[in-house]
DSSP file (Angstrom, degrees, kcal/mol; ACC not computed):
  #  RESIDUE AA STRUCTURE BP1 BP2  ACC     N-H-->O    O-->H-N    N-H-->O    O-->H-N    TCO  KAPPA ALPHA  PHI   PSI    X-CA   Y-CA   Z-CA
    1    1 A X              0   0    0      0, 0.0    47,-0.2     0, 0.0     4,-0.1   0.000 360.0 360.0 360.0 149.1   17.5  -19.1    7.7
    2    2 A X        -     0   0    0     45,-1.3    47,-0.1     2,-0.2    49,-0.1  -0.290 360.0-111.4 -85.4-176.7   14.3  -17.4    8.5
    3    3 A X  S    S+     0   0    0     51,-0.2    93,-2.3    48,-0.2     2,-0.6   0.747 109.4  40.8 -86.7 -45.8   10.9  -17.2    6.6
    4    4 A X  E     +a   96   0A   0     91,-0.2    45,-0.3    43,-0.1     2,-0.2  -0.906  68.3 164.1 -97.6 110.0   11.9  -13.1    6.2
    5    5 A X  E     -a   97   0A   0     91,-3.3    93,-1.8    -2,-0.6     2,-0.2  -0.815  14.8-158.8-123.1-174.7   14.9  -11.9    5.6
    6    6 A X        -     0   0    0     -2,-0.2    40,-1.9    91,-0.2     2,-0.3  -0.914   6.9-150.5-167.3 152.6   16.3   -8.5    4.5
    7    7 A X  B     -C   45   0B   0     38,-0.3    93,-1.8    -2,-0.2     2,-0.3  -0.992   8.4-159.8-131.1  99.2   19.4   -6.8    2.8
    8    8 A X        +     0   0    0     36,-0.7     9,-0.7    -2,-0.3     2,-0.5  -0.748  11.6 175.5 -66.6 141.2   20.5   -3.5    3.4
    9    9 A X  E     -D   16   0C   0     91,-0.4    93,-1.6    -2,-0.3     2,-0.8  -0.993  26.1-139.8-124.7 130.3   22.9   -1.6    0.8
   10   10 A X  E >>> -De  15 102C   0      5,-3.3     4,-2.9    -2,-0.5     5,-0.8  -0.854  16.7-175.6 -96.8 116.4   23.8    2.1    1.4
   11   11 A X  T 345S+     0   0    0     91,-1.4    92,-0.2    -2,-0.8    -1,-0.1   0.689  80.3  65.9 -94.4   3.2   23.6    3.3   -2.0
   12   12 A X  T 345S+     0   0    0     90,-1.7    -1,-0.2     3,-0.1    91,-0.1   0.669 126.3  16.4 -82.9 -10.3   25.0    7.1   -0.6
   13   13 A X  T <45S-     0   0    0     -3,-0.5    -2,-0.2     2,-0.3    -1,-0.1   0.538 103.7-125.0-133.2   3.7   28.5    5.0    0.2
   14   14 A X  T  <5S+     0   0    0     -4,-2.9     2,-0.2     1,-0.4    -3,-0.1   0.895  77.8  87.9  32.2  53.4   28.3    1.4   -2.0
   15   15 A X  E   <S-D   10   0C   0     -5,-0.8    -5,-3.3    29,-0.0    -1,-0.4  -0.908  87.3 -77.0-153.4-170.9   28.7   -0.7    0.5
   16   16 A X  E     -D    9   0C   0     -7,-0.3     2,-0.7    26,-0.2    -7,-0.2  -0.078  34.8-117.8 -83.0 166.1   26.6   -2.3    2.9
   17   17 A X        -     0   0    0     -9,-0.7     2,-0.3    26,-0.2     3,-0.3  -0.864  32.9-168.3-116.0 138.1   24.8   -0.8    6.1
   18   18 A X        +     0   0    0     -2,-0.7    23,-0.2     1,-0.2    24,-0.1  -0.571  61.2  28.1-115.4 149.2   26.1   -2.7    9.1
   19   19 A X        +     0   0    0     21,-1.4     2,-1.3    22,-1.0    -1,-0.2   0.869  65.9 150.0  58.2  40.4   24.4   -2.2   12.3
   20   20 A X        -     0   0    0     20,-0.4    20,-0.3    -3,-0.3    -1,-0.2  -0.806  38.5-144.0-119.7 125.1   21.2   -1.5   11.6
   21   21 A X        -     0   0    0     -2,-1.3    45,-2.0    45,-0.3     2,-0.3  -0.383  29.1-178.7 -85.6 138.2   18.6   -2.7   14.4
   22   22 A X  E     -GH  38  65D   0     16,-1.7    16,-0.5    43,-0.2     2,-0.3  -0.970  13.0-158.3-142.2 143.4   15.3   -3.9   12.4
   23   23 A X  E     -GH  37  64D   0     41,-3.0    41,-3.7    -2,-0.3     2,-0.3  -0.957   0.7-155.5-130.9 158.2   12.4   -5.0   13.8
   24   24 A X  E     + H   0  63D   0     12,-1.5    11,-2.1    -2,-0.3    12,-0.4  -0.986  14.7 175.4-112.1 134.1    9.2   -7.5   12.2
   25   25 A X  E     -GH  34  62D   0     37,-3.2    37,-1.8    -2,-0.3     9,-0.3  -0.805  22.1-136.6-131.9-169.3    6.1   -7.5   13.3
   26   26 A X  E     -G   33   0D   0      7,-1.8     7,-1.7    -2,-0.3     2,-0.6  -0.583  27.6-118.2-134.0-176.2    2.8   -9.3   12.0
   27   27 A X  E     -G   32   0D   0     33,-0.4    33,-0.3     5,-0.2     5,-0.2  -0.941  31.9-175.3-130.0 107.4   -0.5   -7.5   11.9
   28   28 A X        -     0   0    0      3,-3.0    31,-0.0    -2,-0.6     5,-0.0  -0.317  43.3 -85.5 -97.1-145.7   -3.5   -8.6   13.9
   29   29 A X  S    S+     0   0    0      1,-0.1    -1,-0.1    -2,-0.1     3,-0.0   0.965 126.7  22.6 -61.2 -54.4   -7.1   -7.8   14.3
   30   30 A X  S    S-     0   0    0      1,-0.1     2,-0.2     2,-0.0    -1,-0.1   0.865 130.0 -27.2-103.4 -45.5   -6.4   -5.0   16.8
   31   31 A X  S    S-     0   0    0      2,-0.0    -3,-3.0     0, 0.0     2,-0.2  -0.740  70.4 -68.4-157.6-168.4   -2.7   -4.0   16.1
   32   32 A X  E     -G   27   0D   0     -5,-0.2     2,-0.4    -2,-0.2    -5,-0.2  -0.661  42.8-156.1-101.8 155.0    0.8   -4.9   14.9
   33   33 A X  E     -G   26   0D   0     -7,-1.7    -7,-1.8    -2,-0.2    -9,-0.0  -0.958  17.5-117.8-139.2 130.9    2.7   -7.4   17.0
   34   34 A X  E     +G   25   0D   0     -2,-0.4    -9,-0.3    -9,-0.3     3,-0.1  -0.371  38.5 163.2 -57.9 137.7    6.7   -7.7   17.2
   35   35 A X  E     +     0   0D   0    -11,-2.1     2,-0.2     1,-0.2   -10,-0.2   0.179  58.8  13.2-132.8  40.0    7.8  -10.9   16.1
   36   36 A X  E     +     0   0D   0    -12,-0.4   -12,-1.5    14,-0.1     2,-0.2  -0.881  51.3 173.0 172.3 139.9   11.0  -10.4   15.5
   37   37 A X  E     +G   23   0D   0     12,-0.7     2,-0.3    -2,-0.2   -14,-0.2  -0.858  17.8 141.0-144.8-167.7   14.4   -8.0   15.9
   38   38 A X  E     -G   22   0D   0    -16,-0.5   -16,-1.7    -2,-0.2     2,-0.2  -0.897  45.0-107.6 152.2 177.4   17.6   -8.3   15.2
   39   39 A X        -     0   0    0     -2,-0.3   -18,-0.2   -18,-0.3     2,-0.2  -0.703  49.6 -90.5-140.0 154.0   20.7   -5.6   13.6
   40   40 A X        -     0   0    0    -20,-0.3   -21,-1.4    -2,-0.2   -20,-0.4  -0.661  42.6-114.7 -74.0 128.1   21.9   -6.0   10.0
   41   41 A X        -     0   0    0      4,-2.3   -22,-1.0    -2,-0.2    -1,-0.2   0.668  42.0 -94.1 -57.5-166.3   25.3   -8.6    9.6
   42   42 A X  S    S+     0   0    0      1,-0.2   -26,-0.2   -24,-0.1    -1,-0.1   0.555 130.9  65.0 -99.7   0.6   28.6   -6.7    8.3
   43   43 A X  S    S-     0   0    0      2,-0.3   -26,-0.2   -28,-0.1    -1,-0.2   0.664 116.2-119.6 -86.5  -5.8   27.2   -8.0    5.0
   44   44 A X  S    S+     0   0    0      1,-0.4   -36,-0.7   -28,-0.2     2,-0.3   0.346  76.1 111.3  95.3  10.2   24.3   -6.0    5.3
   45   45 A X  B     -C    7   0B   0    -38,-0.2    -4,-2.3    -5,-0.1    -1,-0.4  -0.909  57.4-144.2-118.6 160.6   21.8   -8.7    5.4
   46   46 A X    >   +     0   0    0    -40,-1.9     3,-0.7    -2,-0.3    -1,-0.1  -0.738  20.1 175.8-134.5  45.1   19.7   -9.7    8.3
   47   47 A X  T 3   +     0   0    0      1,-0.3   -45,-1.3    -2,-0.3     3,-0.2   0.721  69.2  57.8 -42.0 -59.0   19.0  -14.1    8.3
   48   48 A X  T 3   +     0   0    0      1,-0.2    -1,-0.3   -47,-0.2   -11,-0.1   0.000  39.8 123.6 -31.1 -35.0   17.2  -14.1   11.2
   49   49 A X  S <  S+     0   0    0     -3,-0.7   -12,-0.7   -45,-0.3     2,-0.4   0.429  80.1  36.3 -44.7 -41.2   14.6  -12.5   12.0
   50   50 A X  S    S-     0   0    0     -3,-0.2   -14,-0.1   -46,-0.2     6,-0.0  -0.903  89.3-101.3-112.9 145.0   12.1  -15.7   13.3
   51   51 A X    >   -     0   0    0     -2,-0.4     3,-0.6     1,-0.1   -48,-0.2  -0.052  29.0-107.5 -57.8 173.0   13.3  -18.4   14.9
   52   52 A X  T 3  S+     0   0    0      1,-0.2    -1,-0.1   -50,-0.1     3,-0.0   0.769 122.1  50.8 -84.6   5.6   13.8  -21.2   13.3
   53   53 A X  T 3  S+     0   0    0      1,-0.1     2,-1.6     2,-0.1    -1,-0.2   0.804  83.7 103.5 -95.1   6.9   10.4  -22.6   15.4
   54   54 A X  S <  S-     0   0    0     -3,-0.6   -51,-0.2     1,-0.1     2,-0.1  -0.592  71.1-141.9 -74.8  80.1    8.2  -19.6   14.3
   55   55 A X        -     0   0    0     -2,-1.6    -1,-0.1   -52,-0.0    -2,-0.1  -0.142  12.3-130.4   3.2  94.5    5.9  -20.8   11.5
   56   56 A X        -     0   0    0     36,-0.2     2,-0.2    -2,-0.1    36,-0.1  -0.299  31.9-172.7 -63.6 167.2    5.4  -18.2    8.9
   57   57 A X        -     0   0    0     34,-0.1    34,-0.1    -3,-0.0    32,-0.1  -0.926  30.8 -81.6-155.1 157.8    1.7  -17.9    8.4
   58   58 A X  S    S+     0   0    0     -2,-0.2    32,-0.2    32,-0.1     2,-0.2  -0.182  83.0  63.5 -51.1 158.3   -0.4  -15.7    5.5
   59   59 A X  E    S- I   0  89D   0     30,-2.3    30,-1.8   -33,-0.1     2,-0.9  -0.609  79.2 -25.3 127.6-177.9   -0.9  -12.2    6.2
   60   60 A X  E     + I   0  88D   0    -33,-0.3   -33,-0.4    28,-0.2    28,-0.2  -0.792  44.9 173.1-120.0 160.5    0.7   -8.7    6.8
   61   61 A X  E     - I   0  87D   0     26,-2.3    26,-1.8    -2,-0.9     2,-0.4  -0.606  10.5-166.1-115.5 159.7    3.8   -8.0    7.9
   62   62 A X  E     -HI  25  86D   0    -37,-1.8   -37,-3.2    24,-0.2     2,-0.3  -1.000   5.9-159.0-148.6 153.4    5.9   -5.0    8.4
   63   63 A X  E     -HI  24  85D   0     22,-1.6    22,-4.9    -2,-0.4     2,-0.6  -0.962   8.6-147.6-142.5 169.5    9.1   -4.6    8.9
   64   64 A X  E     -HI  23  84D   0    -41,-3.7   -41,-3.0    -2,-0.3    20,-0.3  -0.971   1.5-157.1-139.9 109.8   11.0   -1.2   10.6
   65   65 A X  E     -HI  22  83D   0     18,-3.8    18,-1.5    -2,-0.6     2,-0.6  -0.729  16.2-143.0 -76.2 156.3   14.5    0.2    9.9
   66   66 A X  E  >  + I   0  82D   0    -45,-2.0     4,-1.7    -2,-0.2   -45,-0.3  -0.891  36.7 165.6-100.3  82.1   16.1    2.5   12.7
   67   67 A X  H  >  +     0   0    0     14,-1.1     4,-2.0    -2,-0.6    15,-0.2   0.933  69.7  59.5 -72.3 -51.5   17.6    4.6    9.7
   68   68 A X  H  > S+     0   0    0     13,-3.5     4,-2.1     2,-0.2     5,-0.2   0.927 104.1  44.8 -22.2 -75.3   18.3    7.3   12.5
   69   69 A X  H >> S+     0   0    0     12,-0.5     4,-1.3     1,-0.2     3,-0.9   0.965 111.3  57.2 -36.5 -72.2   20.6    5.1   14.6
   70   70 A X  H >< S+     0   0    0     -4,-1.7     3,-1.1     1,-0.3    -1,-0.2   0.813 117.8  29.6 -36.1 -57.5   22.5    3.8   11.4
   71   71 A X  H ><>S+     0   0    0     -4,-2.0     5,-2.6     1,-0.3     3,-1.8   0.803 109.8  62.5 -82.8 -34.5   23.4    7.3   10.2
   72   72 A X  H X<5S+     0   0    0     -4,-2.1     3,-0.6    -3,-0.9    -1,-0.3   0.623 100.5  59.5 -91.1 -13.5   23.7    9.1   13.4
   73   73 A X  T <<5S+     0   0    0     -4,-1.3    -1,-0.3    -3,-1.1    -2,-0.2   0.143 107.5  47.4-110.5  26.8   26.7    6.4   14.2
   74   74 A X  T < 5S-     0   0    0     -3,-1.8    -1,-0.3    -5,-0.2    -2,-0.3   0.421 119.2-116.3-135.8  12.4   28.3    7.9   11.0
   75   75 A X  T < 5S+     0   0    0     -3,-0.6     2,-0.4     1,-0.3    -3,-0.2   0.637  74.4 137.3  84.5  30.6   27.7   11.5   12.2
   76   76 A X      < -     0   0    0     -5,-2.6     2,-0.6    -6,-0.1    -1,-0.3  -0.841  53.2-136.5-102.4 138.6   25.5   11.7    9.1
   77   77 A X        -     0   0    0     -2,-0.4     2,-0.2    -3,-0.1    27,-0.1  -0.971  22.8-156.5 -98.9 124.8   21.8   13.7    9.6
   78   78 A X        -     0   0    0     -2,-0.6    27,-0.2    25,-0.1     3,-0.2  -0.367  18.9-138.8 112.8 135.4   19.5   11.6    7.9
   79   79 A X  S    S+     0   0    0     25,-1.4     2,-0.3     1,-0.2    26,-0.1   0.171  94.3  57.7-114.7   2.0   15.7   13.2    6.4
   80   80 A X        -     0   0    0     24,-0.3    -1,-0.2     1,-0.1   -13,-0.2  -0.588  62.9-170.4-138.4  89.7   14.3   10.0    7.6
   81   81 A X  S    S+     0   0    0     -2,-0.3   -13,-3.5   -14,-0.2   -14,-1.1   0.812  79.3   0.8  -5.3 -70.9   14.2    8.2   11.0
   82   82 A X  E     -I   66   0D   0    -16,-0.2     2,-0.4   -15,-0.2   -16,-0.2  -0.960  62.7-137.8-149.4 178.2   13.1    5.2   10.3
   83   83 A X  E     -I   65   0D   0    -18,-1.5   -18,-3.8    -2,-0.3     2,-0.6  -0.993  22.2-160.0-136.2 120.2   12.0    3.4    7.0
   84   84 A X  E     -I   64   0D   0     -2,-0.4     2,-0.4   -20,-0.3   -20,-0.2  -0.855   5.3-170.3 -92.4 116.1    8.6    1.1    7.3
   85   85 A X  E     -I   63   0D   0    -22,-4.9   -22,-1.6    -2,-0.6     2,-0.4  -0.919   1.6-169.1-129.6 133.3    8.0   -1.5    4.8
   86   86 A X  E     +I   62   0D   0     -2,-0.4     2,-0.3   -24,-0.2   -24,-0.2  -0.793  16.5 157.2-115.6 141.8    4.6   -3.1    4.8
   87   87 A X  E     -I   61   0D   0    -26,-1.8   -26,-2.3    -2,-0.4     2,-0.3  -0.945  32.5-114.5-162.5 161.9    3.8   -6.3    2.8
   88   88 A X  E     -I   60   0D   0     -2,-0.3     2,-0.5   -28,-0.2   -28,-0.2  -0.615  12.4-146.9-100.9 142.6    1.6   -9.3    2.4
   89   89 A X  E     +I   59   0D   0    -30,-1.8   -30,-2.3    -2,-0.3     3,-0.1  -0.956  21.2 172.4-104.5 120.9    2.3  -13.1    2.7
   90   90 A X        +     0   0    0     -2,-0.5     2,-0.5     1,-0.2   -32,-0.1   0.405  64.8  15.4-128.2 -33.4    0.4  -14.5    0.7
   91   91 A X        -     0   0    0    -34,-0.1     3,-0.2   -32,-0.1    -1,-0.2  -0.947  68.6-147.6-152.4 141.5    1.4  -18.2    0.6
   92   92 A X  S    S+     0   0    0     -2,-0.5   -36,-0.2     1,-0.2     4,-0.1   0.429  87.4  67.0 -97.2  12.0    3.6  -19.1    3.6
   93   93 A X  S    S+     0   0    0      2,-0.1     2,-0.3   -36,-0.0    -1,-0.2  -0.310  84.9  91.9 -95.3  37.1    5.9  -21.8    2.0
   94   94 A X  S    S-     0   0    0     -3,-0.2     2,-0.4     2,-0.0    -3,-0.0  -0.905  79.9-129.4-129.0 142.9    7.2  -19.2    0.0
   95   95 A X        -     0   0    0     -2,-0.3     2,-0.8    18,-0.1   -91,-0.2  -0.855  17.4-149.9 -82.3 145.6   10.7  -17.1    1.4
   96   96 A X  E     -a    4   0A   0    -93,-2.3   -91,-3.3    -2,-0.4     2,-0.4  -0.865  16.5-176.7-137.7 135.8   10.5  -13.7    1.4
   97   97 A X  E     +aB   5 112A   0     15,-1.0    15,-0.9    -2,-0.8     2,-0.4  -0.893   6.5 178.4-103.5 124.9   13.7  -11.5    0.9
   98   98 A X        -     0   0    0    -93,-1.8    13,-0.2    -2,-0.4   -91,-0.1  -0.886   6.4-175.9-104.0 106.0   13.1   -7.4    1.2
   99   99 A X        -     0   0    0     11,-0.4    11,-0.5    -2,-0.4     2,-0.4  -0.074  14.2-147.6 -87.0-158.6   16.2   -5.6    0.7
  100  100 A X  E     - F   0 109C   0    -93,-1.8   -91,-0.4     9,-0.2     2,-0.4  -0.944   5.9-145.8-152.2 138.0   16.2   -1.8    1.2
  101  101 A X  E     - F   0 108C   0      7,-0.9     7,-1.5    -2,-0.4     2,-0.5  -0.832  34.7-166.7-116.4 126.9   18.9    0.7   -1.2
  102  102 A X  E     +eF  10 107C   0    -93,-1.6   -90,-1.7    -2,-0.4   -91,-1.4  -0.971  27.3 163.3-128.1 115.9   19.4    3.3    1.7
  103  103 A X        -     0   0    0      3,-3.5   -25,-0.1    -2,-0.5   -94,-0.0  -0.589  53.3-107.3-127.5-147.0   21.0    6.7    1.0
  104  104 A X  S    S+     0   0    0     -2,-0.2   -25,-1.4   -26,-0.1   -24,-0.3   0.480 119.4  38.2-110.9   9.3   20.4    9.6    4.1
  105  105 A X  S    S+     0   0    0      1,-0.3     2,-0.5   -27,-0.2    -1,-0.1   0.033 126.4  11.3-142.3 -15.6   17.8   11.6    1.5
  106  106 A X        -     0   0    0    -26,-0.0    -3,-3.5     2,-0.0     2,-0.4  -0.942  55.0-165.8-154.5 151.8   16.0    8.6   -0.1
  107  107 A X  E     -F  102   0C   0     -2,-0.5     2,-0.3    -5,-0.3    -5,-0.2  -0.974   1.8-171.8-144.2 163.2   15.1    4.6   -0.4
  108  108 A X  E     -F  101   0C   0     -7,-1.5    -7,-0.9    -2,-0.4     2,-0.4  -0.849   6.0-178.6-121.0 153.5   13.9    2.2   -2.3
  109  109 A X  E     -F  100   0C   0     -2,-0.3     2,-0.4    -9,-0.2    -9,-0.2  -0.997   0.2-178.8-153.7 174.2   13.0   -1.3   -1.7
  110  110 A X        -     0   0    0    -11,-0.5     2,-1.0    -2,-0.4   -11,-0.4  -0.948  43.7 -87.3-157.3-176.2   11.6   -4.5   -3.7
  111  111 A X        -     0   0    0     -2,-0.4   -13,-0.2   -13,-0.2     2,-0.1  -0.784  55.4-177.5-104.9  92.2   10.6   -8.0   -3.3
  112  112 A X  B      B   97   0A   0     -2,-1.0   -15,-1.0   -15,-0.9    -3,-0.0  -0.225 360.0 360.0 -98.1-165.8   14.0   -9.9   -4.0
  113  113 A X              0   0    0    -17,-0.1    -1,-0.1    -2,-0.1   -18,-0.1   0.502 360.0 360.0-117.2 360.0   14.8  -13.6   -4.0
C-alpha cells in the first residue's frame, strides 16, 4: 500500500465514487511535480498512488480529483471540476489516508487513518 492513499464516498448517492482519475503531486522550490495517478477502485478508495519504491519524504503534497469526469459519466453537471486538496507531511514514517465526501454541489474532506 502506498505512503498516500485516498477514499472517495459520494455522499449525493451513498455509495462510493468509482472511476475517479486522481493525481498526487509533491511541491518543490519552483513548482508542483506529479508523482503519482491512478482512478479510484469500485470501493472507492485509491492504494496506490506511489510505488511501492517511492520514499515518502516531509513536505507538501497535493492531491487533484477529476470531479468533472466522475459526474459527467453519470450525466450529472457538477458546480466543481475538480477538487484540490493540499496538505503537509510532516513526518514521513507516518501513512497518510485523505478521503473526500463528494456530492455534485459540495465536499468535504479530513485526515483519516
Amino acid at each position: 500500500m502506498s505512503a498516500i492513499t485516498t477514499h472517495i464516498l459520494d455522499i449525493s448517492s451513498g455509495f462510493p465514487a468509482r472511476g475517479v482519475p486522481v493525481t498526487l503531486e509533491k511541491q518543490t522550490e519552483a513548482n508542483w511535480e506529479i508523482i503519482g495517478k491512478g482512478a479510484t477502485d469500485d470501493d472507492g478508495r485509491l492504494r496506490d498512488l506511489l510505488d511501492s519504491e517511492t520514499v515518502l519524504q516531509t513536505g507538501n503534497y497535493r492531491l487533484t480529483f477529476d470531479t468533472k469526469t466522475y459526474f459527467a459519466n453519470q450525466n450529472i453537471e457538477g458546480f466543481y471540476p475538480q477538487v484540490t486538496v493540499a496538505f503537509t507531511v510532516r513526518d514521513a514514517a507516518q501513512h497518510y489516508h485523505v478521503p473526500l465526501l463528494l456530492s455534485p454541489f459540495g465536499y468535504s474532506t479530513y485526515r483519516g487513518s
